[in-house]
PDB file of the backbone (N, CA, C, O) and the ligand in Angstrom, with CONECT records:
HET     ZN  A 101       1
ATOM      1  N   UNK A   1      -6.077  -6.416 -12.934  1.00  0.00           N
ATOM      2  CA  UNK A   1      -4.788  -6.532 -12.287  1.00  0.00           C
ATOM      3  C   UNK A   1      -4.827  -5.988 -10.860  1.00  0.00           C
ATOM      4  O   UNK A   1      -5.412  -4.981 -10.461  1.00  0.00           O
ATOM      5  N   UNK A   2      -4.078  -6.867 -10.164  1.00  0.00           N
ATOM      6  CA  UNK A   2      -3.918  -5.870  -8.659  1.00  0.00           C
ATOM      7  C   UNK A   2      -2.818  -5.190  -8.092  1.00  0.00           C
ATOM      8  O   UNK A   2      -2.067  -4.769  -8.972  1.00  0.00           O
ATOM      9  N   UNK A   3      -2.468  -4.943  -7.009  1.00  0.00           N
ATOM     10  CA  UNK A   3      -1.316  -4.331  -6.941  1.00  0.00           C
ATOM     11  C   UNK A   3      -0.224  -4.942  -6.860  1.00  0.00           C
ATOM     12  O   UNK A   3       0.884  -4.430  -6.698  1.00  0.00           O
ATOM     13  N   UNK A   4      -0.546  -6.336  -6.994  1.00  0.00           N
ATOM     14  CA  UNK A   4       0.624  -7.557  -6.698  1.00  0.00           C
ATOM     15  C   UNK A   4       1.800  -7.043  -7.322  1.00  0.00           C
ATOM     16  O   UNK A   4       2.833  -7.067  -6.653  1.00  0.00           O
ATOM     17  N   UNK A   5       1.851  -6.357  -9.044  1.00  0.00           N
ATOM     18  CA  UNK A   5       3.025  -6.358  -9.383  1.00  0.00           C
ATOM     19  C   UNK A   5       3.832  -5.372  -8.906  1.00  0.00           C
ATOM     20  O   UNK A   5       5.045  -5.512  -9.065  1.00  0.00           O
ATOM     21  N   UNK A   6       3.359  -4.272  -8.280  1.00  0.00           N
ATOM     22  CA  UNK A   6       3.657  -2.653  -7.268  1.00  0.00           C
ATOM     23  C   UNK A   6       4.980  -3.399  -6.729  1.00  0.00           C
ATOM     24  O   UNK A   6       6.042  -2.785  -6.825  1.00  0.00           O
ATOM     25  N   UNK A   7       4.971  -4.993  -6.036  1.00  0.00           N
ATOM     26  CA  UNK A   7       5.917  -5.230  -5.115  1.00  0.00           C
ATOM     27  C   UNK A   7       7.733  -5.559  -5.704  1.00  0.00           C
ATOM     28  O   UNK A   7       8.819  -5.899  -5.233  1.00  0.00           O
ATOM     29  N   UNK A   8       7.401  -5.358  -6.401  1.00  0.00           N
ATOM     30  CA  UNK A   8       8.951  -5.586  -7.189  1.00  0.00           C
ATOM     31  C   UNK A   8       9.961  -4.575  -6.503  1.00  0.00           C
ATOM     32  O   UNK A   8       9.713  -3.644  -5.737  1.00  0.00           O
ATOM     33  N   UNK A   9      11.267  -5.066  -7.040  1.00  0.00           N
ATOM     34  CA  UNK A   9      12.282  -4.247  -5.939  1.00  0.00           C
ATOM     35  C   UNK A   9      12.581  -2.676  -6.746  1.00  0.00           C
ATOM     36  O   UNK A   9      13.768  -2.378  -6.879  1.00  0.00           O
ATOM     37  N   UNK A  10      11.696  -1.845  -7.192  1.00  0.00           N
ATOM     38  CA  UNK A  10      12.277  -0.167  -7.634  1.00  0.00           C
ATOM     39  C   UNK A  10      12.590   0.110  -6.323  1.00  0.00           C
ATOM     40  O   UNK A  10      13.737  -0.096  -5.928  1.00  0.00           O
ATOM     41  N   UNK A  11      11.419   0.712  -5.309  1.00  0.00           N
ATOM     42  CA  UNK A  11      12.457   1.200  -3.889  1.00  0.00           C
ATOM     43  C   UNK A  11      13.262   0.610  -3.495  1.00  0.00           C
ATOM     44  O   UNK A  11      13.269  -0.567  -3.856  1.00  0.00           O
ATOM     45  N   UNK A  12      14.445   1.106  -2.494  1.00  0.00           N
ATOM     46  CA  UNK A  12      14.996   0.775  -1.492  1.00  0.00           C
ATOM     47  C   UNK A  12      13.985  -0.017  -0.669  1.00  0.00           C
ATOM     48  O   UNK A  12      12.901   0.552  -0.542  1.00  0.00           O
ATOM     49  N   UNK A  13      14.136  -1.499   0.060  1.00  0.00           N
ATOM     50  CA  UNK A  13      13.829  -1.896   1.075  1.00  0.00           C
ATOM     51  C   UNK A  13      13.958  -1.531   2.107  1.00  0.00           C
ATOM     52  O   UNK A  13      15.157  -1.361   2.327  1.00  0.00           O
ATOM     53  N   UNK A  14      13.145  -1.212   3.216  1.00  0.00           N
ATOM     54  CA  UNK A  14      13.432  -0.493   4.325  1.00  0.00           C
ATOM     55  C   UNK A  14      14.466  -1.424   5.253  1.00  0.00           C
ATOM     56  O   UNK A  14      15.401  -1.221   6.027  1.00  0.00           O
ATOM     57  N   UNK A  15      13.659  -2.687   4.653  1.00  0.00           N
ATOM     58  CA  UNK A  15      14.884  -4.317   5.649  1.00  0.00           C
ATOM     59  C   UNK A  15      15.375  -4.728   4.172  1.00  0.00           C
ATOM     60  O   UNK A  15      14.660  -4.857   3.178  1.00  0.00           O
ATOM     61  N   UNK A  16      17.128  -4.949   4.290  1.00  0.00           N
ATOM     62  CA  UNK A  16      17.085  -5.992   3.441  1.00  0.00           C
ATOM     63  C   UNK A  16      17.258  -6.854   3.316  1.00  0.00           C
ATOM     64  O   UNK A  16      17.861  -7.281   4.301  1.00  0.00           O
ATOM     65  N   UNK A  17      17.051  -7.834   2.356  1.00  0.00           N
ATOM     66  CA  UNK A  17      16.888  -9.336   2.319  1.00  0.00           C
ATOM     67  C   UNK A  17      17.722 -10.101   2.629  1.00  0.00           C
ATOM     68  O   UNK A  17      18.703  -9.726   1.986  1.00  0.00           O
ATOM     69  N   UNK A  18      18.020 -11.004   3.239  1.00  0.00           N
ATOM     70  CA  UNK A  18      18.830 -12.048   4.403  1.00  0.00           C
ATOM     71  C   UNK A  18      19.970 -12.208   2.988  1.00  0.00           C
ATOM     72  O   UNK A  18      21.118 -12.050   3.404  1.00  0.00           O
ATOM     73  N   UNK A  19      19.939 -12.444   1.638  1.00  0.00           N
ATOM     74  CA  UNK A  19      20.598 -12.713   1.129  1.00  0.00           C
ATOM     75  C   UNK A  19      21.562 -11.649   0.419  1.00  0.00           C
ATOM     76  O   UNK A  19      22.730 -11.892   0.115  1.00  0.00           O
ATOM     77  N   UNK A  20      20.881 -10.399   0.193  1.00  0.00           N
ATOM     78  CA  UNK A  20      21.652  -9.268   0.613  1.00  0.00           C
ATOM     79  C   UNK A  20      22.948  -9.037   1.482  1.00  0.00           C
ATOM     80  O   UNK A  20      24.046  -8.535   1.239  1.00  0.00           O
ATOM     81  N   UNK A  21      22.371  -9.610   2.595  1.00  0.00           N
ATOM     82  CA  UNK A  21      23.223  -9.517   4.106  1.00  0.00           C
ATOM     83  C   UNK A  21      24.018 -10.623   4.225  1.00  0.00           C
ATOM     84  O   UNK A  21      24.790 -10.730   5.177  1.00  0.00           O
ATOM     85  N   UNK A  22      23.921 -11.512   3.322  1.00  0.00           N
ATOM     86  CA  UNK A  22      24.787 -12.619   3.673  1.00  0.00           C
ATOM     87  C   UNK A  22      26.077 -12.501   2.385  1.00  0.00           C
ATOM     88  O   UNK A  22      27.072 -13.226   2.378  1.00  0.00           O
ATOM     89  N   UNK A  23      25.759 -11.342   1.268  1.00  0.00           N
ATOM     90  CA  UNK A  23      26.427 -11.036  -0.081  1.00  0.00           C
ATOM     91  C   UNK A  23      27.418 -10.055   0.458  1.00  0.00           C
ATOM     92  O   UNK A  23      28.600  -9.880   0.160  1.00  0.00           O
ATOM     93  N   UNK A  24      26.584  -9.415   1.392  1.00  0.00           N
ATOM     94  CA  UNK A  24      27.536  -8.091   1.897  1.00  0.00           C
ATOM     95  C   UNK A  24      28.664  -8.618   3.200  1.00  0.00           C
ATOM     96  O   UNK A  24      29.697  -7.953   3.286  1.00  0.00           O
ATOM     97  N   UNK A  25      28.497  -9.667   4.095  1.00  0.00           N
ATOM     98  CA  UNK A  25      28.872  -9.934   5.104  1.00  0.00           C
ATOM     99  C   UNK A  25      30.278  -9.652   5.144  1.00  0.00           C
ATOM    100  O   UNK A  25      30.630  -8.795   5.954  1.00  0.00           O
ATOM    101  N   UNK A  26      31.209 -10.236   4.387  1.00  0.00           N
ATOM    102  CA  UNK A  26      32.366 -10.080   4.388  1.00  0.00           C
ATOM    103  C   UNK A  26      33.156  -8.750   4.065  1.00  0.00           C
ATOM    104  O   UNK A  26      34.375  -8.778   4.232  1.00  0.00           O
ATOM    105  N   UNK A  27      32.601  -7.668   3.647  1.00  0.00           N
ATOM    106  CA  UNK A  27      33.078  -6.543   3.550  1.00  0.00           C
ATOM    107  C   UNK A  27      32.501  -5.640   4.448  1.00  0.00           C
ATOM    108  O   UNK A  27      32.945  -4.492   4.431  1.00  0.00           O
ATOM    109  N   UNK A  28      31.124  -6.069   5.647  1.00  0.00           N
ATOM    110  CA  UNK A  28      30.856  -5.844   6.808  1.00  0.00           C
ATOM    111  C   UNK A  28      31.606  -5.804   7.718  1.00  0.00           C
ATOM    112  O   UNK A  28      31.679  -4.853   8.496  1.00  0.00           O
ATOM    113  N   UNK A  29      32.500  -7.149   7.790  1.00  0.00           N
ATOM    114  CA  UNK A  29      33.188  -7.628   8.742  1.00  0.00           C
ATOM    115  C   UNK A  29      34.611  -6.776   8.535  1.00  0.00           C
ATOM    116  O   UNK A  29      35.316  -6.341   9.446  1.00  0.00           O
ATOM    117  N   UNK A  30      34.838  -6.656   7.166  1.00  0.00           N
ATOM    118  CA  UNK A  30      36.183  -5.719   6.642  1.00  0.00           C
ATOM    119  C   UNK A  30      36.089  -4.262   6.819  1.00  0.00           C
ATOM    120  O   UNK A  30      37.031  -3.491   6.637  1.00  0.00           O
ATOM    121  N   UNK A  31      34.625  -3.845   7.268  1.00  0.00           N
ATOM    122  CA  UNK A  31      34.537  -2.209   7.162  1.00  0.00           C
ATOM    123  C   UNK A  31      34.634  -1.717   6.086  1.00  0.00           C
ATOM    124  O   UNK A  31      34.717  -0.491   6.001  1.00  0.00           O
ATOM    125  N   UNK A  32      34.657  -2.694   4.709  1.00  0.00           N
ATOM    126  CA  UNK A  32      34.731  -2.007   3.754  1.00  0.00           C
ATOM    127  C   UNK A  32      32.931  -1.441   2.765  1.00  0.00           C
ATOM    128  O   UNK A  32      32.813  -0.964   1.636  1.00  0.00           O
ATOM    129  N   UNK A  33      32.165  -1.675   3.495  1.00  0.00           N
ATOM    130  CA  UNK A  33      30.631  -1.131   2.976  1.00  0.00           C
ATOM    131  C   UNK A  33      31.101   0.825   3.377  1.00  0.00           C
ATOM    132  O   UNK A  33      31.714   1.528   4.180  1.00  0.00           O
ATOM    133  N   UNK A  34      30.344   0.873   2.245  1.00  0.00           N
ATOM    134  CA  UNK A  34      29.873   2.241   2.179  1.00  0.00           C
ATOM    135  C   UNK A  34      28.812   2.433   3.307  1.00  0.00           C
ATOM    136  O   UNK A  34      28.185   1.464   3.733  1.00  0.00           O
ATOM    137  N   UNK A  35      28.562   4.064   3.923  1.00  0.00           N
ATOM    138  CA  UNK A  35      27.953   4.057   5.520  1.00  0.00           C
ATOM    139  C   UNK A  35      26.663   3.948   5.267  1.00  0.00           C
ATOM    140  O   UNK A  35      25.950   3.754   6.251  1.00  0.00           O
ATOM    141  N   UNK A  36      25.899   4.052   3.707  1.00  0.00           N
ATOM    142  CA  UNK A  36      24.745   3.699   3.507  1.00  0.00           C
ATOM    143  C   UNK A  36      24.194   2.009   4.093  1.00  0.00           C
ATOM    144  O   UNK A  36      23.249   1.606   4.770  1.00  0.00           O
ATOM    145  N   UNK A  37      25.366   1.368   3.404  1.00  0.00           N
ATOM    146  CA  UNK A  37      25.079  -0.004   3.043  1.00  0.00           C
ATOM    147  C   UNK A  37      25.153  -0.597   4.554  1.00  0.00           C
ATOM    148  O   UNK A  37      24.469  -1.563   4.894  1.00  0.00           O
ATOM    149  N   UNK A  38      25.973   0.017   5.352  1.00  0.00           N
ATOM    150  CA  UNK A  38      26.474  -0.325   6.514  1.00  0.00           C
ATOM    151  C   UNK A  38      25.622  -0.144   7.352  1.00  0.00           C
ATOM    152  O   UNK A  38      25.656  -0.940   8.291  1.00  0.00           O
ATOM    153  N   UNK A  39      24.418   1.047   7.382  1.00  0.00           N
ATOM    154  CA  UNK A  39      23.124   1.082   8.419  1.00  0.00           C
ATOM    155  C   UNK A  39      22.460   0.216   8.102  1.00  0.00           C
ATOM    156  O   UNK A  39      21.818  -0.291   9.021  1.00  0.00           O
ATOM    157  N   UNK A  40      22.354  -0.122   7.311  1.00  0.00           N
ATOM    158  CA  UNK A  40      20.871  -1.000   6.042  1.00  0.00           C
ATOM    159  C   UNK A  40      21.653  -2.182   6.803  1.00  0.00           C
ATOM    160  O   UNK A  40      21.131  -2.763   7.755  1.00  0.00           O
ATOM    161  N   UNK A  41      22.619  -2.421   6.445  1.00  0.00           N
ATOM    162  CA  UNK A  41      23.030  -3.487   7.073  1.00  0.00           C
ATOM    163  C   UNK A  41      22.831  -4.608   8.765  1.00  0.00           C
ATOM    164  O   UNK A  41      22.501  -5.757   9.057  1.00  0.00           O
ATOM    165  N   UNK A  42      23.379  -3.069   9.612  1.00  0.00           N
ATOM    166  CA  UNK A  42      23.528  -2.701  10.850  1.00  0.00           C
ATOM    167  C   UNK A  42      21.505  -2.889  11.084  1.00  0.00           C
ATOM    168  O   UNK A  42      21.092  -3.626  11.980  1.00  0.00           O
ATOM    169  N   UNK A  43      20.803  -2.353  10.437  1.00  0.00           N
ATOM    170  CA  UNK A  43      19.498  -2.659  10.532  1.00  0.00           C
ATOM    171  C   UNK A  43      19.195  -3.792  11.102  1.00  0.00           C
ATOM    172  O   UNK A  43      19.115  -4.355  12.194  1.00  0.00           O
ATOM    173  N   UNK A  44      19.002  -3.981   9.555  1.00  0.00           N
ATOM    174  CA  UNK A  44      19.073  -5.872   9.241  1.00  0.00           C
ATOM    175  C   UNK A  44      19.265  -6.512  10.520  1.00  0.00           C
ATOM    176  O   UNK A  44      18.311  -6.864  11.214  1.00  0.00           O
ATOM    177  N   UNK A  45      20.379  -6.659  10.824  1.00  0.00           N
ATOM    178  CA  UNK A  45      20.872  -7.452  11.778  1.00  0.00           C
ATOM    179  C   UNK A  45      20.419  -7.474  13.399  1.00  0.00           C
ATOM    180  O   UNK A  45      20.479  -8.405  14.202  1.00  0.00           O
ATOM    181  N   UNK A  46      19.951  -6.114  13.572  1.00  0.00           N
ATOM    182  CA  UNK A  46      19.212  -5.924  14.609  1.00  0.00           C
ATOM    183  C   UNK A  46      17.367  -6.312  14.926  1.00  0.00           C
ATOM    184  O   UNK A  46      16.629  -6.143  15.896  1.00  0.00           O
ATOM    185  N   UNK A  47      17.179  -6.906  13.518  1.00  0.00           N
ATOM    186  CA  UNK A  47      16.232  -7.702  13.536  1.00  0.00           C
ATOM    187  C   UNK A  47      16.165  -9.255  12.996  1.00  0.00           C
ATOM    188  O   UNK A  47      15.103  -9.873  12.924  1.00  0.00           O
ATOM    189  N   UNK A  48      17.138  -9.670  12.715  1.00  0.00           N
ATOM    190  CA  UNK A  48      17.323 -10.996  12.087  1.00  0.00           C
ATOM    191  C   UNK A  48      18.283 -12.055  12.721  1.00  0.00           C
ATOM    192  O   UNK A  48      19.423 -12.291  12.323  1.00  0.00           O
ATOM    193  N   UNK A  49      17.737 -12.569  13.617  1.00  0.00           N
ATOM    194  CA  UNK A  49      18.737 -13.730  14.439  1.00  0.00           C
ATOM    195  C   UNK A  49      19.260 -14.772  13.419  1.00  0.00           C
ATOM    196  O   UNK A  49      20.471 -14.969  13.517  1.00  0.00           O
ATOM    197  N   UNK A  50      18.700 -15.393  12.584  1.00  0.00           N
ATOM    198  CA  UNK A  50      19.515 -16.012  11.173  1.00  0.00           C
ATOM    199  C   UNK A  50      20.518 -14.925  10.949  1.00  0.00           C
ATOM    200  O   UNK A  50      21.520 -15.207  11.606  1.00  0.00           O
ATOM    201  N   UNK A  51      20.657 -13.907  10.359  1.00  0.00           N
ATOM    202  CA  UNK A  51      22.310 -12.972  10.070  1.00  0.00           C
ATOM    203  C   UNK A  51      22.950 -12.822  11.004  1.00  0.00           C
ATOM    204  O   UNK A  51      24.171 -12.891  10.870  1.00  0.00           O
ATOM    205  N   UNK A  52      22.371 -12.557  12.325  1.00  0.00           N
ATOM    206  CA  UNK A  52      23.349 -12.486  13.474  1.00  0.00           C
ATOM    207  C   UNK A  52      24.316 -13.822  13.298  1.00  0.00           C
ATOM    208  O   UNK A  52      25.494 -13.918  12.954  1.00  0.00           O
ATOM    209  N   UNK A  53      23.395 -14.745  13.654  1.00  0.00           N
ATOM    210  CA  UNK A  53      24.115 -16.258  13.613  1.00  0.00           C
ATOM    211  C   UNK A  53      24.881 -16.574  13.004  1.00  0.00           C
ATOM    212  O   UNK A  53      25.870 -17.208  13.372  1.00  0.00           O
ATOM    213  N   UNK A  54      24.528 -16.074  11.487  1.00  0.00           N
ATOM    214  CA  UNK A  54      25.722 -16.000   9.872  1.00  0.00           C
ATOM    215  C   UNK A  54      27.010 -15.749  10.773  1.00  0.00           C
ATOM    216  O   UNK A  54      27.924 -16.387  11.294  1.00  0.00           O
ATOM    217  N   UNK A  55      26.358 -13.919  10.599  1.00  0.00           N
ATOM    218  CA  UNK A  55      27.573 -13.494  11.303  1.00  0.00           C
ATOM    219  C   UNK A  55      28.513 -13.988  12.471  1.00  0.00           C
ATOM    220  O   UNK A  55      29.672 -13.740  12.141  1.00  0.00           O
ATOM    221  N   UNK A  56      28.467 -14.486  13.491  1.00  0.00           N
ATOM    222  CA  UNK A  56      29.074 -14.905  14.055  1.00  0.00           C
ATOM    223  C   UNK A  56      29.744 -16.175  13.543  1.00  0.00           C
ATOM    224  O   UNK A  56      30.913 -16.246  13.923  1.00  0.00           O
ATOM    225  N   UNK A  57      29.338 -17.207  12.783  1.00  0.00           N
ATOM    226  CA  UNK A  57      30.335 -18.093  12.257  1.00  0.00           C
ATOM    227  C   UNK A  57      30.887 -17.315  11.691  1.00  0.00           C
ATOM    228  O   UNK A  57      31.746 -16.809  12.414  1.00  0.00           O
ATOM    229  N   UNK A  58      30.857 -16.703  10.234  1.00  0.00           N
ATOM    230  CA  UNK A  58      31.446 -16.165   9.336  1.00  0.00           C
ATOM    231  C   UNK A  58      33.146 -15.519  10.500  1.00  0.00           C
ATOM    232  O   UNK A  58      34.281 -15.986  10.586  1.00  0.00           O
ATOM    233  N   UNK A  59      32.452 -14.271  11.187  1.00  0.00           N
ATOM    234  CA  UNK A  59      33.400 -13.626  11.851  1.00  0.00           C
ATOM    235  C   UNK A  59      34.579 -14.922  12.710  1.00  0.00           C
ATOM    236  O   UNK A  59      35.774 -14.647  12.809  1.00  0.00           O
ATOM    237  N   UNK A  60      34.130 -16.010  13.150  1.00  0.00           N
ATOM    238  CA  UNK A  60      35.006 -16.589  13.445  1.00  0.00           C
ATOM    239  C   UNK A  60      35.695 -17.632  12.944  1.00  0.00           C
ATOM    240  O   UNK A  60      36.685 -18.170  13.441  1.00  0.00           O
ATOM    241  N   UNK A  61      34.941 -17.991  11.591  1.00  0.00           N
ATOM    242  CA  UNK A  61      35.964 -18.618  10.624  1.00  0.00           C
ATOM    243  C   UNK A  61      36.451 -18.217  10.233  1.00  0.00           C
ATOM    244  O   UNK A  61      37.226 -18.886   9.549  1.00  0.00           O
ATOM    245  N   UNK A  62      36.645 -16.239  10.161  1.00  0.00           N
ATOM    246  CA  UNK A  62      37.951 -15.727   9.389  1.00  0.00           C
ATOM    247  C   UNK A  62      38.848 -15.795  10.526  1.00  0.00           C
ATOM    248  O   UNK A  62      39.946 -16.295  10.285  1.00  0.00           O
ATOM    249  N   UNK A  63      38.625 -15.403  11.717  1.00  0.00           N
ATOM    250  CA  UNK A  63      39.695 -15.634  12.469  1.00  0.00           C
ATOM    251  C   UNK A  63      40.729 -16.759  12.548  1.00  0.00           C
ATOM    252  O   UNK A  63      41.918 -16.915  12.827  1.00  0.00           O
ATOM    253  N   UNK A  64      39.504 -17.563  12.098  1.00  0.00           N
ATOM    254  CA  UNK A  64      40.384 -18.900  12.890  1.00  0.00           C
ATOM    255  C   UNK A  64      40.939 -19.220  11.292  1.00  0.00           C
ATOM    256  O   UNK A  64      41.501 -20.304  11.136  1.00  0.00           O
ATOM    257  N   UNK A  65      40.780 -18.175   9.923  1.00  0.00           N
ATOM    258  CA  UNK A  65      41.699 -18.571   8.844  1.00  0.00           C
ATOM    259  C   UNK A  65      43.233 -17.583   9.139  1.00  0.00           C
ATOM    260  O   UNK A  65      44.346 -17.838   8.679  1.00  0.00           O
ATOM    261  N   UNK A  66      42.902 -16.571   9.924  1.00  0.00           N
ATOM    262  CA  UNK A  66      43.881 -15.762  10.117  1.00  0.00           C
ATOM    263  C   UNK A  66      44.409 -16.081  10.983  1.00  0.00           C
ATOM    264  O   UNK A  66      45.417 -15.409  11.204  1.00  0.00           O
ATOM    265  N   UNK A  67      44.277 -16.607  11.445  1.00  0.00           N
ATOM    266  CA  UNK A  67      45.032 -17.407  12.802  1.00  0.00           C
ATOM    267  C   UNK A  67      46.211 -19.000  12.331  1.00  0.00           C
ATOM    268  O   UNK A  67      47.198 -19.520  12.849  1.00  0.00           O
ATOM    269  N   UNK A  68      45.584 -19.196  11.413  1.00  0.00           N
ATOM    270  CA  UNK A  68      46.593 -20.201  10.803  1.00  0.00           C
ATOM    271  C   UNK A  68      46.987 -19.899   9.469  1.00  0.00           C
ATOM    272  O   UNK A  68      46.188 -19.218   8.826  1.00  0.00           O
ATOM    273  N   UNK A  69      48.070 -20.263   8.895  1.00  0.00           N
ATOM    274  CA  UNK A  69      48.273 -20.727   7.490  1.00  0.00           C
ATOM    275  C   UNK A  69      47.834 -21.529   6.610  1.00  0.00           C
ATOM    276  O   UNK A  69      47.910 -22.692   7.006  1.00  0.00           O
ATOM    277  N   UNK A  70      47.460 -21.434   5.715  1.00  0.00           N
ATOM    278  CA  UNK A  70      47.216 -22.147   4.840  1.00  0.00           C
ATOM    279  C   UNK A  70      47.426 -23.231   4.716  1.00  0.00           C
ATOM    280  O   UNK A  70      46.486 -24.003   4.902  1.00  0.00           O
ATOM    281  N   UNK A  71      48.583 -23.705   4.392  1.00  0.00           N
ATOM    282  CA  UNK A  71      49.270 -25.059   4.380  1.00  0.00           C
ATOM    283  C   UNK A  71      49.367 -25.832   5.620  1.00  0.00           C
ATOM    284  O   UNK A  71      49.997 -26.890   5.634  1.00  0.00           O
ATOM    285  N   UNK A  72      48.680 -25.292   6.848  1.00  0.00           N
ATOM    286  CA  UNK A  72      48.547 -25.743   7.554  1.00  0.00           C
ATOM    287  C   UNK A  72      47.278 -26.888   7.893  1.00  0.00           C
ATOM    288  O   UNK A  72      47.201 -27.817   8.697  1.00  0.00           O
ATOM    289  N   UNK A  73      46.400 -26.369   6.930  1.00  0.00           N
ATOM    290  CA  UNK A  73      45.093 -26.825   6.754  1.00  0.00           C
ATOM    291  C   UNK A  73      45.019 -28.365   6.631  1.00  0.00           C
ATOM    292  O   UNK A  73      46.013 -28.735   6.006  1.00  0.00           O
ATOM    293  N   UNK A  74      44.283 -29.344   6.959  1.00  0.00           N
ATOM    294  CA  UNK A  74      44.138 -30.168   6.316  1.00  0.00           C
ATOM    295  C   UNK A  74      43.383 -29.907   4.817  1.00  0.00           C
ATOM    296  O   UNK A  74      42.792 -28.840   4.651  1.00  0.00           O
ATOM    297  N   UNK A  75      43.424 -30.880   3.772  1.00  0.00           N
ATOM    298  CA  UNK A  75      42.637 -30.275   2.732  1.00  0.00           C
ATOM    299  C   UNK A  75      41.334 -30.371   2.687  1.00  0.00           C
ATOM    300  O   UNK A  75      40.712 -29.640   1.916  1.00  0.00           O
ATOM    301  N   UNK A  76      40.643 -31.337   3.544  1.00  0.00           N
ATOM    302  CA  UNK A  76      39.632 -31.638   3.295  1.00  0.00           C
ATOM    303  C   UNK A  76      38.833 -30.049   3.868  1.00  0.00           C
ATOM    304  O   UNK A  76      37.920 -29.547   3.211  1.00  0.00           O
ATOM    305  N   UNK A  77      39.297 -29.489   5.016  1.00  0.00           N
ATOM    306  CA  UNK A  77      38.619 -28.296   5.733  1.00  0.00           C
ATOM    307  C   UNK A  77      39.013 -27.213   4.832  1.00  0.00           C
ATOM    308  O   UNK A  77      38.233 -26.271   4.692  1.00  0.00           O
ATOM    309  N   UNK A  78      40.191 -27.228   4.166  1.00  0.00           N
ATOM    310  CA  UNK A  78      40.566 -26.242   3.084  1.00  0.00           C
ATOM    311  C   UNK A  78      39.562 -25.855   2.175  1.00  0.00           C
ATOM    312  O   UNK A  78      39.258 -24.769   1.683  1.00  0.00           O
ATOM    313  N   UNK A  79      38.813 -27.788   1.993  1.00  0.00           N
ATOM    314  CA  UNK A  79      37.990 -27.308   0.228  1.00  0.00           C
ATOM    315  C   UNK A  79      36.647 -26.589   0.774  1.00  0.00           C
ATOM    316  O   UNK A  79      35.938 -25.884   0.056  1.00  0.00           O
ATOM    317  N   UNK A  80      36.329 -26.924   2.459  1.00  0.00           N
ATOM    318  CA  UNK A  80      34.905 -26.450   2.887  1.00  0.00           C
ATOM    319  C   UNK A  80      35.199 -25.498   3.280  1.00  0.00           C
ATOM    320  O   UNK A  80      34.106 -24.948   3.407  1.00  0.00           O
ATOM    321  N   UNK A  81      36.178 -24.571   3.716  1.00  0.00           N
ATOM    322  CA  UNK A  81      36.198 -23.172   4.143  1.00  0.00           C
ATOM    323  C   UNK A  81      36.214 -22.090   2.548  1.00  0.00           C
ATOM    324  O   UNK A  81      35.734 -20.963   2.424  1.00  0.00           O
ATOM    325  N   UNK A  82      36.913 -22.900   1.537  1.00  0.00           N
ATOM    326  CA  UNK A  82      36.723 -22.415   0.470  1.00  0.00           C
ATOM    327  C   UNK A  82      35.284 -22.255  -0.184  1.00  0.00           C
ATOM    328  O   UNK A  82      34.797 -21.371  -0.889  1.00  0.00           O
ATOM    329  N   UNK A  83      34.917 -23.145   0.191  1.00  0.00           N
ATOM    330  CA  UNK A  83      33.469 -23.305  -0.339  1.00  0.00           C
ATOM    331  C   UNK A  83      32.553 -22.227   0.169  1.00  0.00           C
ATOM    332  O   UNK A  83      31.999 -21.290  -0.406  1.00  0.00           O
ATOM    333  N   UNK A  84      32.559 -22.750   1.758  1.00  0.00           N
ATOM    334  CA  UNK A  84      32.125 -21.381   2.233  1.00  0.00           C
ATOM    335  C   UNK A  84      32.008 -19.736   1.893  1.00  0.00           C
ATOM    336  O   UNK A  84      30.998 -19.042   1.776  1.00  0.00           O
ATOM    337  N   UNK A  85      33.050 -19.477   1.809  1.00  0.00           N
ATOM    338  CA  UNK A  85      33.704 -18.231   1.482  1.00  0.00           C
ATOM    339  C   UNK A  85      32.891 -17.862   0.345  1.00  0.00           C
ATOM    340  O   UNK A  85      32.269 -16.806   0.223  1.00  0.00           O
ATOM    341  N   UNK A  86      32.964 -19.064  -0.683  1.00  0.00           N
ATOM    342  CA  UNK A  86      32.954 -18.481  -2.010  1.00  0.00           C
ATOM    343  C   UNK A  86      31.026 -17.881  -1.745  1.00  0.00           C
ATOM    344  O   UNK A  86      30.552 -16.753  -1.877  1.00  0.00           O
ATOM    345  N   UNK A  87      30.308 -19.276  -1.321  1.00  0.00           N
ATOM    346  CA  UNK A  87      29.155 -18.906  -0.986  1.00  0.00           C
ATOM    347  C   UNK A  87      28.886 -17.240  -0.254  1.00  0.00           C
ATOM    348  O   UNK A  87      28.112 -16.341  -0.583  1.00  0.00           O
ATOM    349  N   UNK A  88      29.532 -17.304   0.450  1.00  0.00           N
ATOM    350  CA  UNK A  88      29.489 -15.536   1.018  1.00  0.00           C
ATOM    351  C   UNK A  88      29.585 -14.556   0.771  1.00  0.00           C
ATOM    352  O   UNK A  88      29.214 -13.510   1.305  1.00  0.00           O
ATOM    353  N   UNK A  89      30.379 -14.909  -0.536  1.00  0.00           N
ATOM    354  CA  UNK A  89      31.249 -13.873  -1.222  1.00  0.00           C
ATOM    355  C   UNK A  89      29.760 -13.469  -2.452  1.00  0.00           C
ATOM    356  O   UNK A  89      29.545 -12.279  -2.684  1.00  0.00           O
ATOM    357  N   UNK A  90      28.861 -14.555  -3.132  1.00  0.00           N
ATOM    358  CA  UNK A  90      28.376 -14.624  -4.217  1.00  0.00           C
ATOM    359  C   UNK A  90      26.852 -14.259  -4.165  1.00  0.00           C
ATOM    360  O   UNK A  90      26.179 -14.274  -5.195  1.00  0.00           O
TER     361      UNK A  90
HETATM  362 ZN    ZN A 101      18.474 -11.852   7.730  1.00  0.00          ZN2+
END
């Protein structure tokens, strides 16, 4: 055997994984991470131009959901911002 199986996730990652960062994004953007999760985070991002990028849509499709109403939506952008979300959220 070699050390291949050593690599499994017991430690903390020093970076974490893009999908991590894309699970956490929305409670990034809310300030609601704990200040652990929030450096690890804050890390991340200072090396990963894919999460930056996330991030910046993400951050401005909530705006631009908070910026309108709901029912204002057409539905078709309704079912893909939903979609979105949910993806972000999961
Ligand atoms: Zn990343």
């Amino acid at each position: 055997m070699t050390s291949e199986s050593d690599k499994t996730d017991l430690a903390p990652h020093p970076r974490a994984p893009c999908s991590r960062v894309m699970a956490l994004l929305a409670d990034y953007l809310e300030e609601r991470l704990s200040p652990p999760q929030h450096r690890e985070l804050t890390r991340h991002l200072d090396n990963c131009q894919t999460c930056v990028a996330q991030l910046h849509t993400y951050r401005s499709t909530v705006s631009l959901l908070r910026s309108l109403r709901e029912e204002d939506l057409p539905p078709d952008l309704r079912r893909t911002l939903s979609v979105f979300l949910d993806q972000s959220e999961s």
